[in-house]
C-alpha positions in Angstrom: 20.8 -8.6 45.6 17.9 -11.1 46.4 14.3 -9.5 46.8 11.9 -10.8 49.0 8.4 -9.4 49.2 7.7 -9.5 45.1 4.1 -10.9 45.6 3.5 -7.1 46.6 5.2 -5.6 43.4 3.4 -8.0 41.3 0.3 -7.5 43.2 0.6 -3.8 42.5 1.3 -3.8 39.1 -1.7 -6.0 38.3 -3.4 -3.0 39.7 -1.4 0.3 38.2 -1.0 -1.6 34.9 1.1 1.9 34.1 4.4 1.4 36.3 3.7 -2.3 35.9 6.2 -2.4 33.0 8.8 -0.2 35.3 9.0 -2.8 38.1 9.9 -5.5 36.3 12.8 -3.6 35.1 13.6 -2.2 39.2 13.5 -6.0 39.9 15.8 -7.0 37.3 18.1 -4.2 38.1 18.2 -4.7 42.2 18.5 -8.3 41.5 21.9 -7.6 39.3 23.4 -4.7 41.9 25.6 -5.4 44.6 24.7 -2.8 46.8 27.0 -2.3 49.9 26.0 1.6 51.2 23.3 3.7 50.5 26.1 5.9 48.2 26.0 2.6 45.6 21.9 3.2 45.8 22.0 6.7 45.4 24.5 6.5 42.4 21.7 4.6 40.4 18.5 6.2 41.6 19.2 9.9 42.3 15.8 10.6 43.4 15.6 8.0 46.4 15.4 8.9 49.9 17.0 7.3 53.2 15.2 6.6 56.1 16.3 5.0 59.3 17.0 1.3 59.8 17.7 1.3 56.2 14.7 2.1 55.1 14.8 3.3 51.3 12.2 5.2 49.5 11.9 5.1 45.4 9.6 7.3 43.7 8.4 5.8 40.4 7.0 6.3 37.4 7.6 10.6 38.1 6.8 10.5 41.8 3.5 9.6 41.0 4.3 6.3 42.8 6.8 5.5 46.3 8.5 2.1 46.9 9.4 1.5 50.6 12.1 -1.5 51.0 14.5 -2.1 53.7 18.0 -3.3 52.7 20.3 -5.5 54.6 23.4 -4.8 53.3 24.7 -7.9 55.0 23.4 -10.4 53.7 22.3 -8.6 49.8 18.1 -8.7 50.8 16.0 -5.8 49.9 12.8 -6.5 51.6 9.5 -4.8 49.8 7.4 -3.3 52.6 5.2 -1.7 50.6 4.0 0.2 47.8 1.7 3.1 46.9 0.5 6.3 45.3 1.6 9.4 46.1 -1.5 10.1 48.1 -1.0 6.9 50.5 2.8 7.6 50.4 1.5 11.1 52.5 -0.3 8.9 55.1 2.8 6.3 55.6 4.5 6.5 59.3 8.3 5.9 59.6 
């Protein structure tokens, strides 16, 4: 899959220095997979929820962070929207 958005994860991990570590290796995994359905997501990471639009929700480092993306199946793009603490993850509208 091809990411595009990573100036946000890198942005973020400058900041959380503690899950800084744990994206690199959720960029390196998403850029190896070859995701074609949410089941291929979910067989990987258990713990992540499915929105509309193909959304896609990770929780990180214990739930102590959320990762919003939007996959395109299609065309093998995970788009970063955004990223956050639990807290802001509470204020997020879908």
């Amino acid at each position: 899959m091809n990411i595009a958005g990573l100036t946000i994860l890198n942005e973020f991990g400058k900041r959380h220095a503690d899950v800084g570590s744990l994206l690199k290796i959720w960029v390196h995994e998403v850029e190896e997979a070859q995701w074609q359905t949410p089941t291929d997501i979910k067989t990987r990471y258990v713990h992540a929820s499915f929105w509309a639009d193909n959304r896609v929700i990770f929780n990180l480092k214990g739930n102590k962070y959320r990762l919003d993306v939007k996959v395109s199946y299609k065309n093998k793009i995970v788009f970063i929207k955004r990223i956050g603490t639990h807290a802001e993850y509470s204020k997020w509208k879908f």
